[in-house]
N, C-alpha and C positions, 0 to 999 in steps of 0.2 A: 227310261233311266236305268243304270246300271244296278243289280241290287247293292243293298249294304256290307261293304268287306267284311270282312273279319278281325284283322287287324282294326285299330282305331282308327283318325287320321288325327291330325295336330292343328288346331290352328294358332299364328303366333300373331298376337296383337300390335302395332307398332305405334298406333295412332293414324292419323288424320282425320278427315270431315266424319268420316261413318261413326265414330265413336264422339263427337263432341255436341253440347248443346248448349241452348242459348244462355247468355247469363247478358249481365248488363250492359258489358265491356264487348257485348259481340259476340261470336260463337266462342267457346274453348273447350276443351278435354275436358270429358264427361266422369264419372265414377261409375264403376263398377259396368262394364263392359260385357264382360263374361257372361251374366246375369240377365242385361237386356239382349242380350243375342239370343241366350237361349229360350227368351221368351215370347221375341220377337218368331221364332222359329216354332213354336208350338203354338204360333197361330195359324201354321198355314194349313190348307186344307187338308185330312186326316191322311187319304193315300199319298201324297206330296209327303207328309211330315213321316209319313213309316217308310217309305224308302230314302231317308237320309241317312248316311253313314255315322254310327256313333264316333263323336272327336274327345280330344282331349283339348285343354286351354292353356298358353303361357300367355305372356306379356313380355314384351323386349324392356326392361329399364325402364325409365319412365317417358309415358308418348308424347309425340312431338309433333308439329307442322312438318308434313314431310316438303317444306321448303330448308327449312331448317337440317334436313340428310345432309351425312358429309359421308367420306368414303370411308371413315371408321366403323358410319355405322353399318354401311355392306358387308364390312367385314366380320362385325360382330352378328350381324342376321346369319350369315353364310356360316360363322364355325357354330352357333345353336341350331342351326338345322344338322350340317355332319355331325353335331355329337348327339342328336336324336332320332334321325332319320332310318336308321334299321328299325326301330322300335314303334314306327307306324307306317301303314300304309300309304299315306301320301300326306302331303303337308298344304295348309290354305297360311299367304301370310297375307292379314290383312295390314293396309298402308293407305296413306295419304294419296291423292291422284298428283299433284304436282311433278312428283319426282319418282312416279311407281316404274316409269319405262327405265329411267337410272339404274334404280335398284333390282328391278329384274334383267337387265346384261349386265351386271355387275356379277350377279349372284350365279348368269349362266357361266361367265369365266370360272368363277372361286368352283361352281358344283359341277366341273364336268366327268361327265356320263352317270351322271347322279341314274339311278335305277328306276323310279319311283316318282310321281308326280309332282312337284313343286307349283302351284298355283298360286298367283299374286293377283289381288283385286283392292278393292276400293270404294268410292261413294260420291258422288255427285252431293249429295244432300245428307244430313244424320238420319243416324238410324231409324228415328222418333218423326222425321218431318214430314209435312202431307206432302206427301208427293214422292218421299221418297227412294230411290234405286237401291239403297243399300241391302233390305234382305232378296230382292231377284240376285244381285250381285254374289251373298253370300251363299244361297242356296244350289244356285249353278256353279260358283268353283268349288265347292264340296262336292258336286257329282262329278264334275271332272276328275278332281285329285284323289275320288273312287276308285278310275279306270286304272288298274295297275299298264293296261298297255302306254299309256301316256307315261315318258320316259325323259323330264325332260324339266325344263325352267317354263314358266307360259303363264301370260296375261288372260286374266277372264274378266272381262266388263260387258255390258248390257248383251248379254249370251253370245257372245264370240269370243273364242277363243286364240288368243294370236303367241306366236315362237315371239318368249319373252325381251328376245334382243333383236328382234325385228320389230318393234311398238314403240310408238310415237302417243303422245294425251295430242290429240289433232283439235279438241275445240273447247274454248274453258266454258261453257255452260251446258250445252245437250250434253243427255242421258250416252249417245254414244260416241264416248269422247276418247277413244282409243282407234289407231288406224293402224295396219301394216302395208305400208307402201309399196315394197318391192319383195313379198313373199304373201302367199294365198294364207286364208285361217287352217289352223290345226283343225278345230270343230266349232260348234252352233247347238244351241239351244233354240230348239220353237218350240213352245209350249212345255207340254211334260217330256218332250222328246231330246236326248243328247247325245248327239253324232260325234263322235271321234274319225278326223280323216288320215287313218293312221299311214298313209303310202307319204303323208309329208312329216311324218315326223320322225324326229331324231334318230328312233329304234331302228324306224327302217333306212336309215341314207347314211348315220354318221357315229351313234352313239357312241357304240367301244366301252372297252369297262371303265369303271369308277377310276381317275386320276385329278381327284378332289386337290388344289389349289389353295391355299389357306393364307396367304401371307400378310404381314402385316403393314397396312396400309399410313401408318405412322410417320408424318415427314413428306408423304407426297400429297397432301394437301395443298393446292396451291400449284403444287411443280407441272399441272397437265396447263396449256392456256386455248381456248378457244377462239380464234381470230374472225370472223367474215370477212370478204372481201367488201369493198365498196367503189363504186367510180372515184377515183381523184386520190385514192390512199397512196401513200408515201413510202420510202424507202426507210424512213426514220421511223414511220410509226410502228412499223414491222419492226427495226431493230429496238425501239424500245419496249417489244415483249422476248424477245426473241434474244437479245442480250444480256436480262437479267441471269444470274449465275444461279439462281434460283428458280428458274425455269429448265426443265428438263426435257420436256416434247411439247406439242404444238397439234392442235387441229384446225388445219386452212378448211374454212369453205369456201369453194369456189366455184366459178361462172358457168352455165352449163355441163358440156362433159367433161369438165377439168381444165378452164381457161383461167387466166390470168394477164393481168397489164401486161405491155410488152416493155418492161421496165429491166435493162441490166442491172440498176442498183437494187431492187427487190430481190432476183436471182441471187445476188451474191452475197447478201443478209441470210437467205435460207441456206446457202451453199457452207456458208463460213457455221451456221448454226451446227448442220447435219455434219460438218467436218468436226467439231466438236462434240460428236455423239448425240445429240439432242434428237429425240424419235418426234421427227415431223411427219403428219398423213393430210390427204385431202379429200374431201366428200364433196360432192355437189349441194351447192345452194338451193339446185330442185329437187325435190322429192320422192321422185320419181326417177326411175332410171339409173346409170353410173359415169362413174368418170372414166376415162381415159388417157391418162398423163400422155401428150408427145402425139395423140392422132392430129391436134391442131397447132401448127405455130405458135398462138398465143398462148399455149399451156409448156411448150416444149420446155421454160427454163425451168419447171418445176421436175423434169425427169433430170435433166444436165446437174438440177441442185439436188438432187438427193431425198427427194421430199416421197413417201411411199402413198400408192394410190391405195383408197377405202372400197374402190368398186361401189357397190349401191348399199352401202353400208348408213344404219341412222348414225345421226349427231350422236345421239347416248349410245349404239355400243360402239363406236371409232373410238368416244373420248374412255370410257370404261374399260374400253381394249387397250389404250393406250398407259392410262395406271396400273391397269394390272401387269402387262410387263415390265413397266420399269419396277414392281415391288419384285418380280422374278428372280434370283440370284444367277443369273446369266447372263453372254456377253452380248454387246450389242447388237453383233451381227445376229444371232439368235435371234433376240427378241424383233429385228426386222424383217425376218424369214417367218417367224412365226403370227406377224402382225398381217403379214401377207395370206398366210394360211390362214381356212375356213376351222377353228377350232369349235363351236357346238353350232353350225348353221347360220351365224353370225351374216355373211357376206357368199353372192353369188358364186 
């Protein structure tokens, strides 16, 4: 494991599972947080517990179900990290698993070429439960968000380490419930051992200096919509998301590598959309792999319609990608150049 910095690091509390415990109503947010962490923490074995980095502790507002995240509150994580992030060595935020892959491509757009470690984790179970993942969780992305060479936004759950906007929660009960489909891990945890695979990360392939993204996400609530495809879907039901004037862009997911019905009135719903500025993109339905707008007939109307391809882009950073440029104060065509470009390792 890395020794202990020098600098401090931060960790910023948000809520979810790791911090809450039982009461009669079910689980809920726990008290005093801070407290069983670091007590939780001075139990682990003596050389474990002397190579951890001393941190400091905030709390975001008050914690919440991270079902309950909306994108104000990405915004408001993203400027308490820039207004503190010179002032420690790397930052752990702890959060809810629901919506942790959200909030970290959220947080990769708002912190690019952030310097310094940004680590996002989490908890299957509280802190306190038998059985539970929550202190391996917290103890490995403190060693990670150690490494000053880690340069970057990144998920750390059950000792892997994954590029924060390439992470998916892939299964709602096992301990390793985070995947990255179409990018390799940053690093891994075996034992007392933490490997940083630094030829994949940011520093080396994309970084670039700090051009932190701050905007305010106020009003685009709502305005991104998420569509799947389905066998049998309609021309109507696509226009009745896609004609709300309060709808602003759109994420299709689509049939293998980028298919769709071979429906003219479909095309012409997304055509007449995208003729009205609305930032439509599309990801595959599978997992794995990318799309192709236009290698197959069945997908051709979606190039003819204007619709931009996601490549092997996850669901959370297309649609993440997608509100943060419409918050951008730029034109269209921009933000559709720019949706196309690989801005922090986002997309192949």
């Amino acid at each position: 494991m890395t020794p202990p910095c020098a600098a401090p690091l931060l960790i910023i509390y948000t809520g979810g599972t790791l911090g809450m415990i039982d009461t009669d109503q079910g689980l809920a947010p726990g008290p005093d947080v801070e407290a069983r962490v670091r007590r939780a923490l001075a139990g682990l074995p003596s050389a474990r517990l002397a190579a951890l980095p001393d941190f400091l502790w905030q709390e975001l507002g008050t914690p919440i179900d991270s079902s309950s995240a909306r994108p104000n509150d990405w915004a408001a994580l993203a400027s308490k990290i820039a207004d503190c992030h010179r002032d420690v060595a790397g930052i752990v935020v702890l959060h809810g698993t629901d919506t942790l892959a959200w909030t970290a491509s959220s947080l990769a757009y708002q912190l690019q070429g952030i310097d310094r470690p940004v680590v996002i984790t989490g908890a299957m179970l509280p802190l306190e439960a038998d059985g539970s993942d929550a202190l391996h969780n917290i103890e490995t992305a403190l060693g990670f968000a150690a490494m000053p060479r880690l340069q970057e936004v990144a998920l750390c759950f059950d000792g892997v380490l994954l590029r924060g906007c390439r992470a998916r929660k892939w299964h709602t009960q096992d301990r390793h419930a985070f995947a990255s489909p179409n990018q390799g891990r940053l690093g891994e945890r075996r034992g007392d051992d933490w490997t940083l695979i630094e030829s994949r990360g940011l520093e080396a392939t994309q970084r670039g200096a700090p051009r932190f993204e701050l905007p305010d996400y106020a009003g685009l609530e709502g305005a991104v919509v998420r569509l799947p495809l389905w066998p049998g879907i309609n021309a109507w039901q696509v226009a009745a998301w896609l004609d709300d004037d309060r709808v602003q862009g759109a994420l299709l997911e689509v049939w293998g590598g980028g298919n769709v019905p071979d429906d003219l009135a479909i095309g012409q719903v997304l055509a007449e959309a995208t003729g009205r500025g609305k930032l439509i993109a599309a990801i595959s339905q599978c997992p794995y792999g990318t799309v192709d707008i236009g290698h197959y007939a069945a997908g051709r109307l979606l190039a003819e319609a204007g619709v931009m391809s996601g490549d092997d882009m996850t669901a959370e950073a297309a649609y993440t990608k997608l509100v943060h440029l419409l918050a951008q104060p730029i034109s269209d065509d921009q933000r559709r150049r720019r949706f196309m470009t690989p801005l922090v390792g986002e997309r192949g």
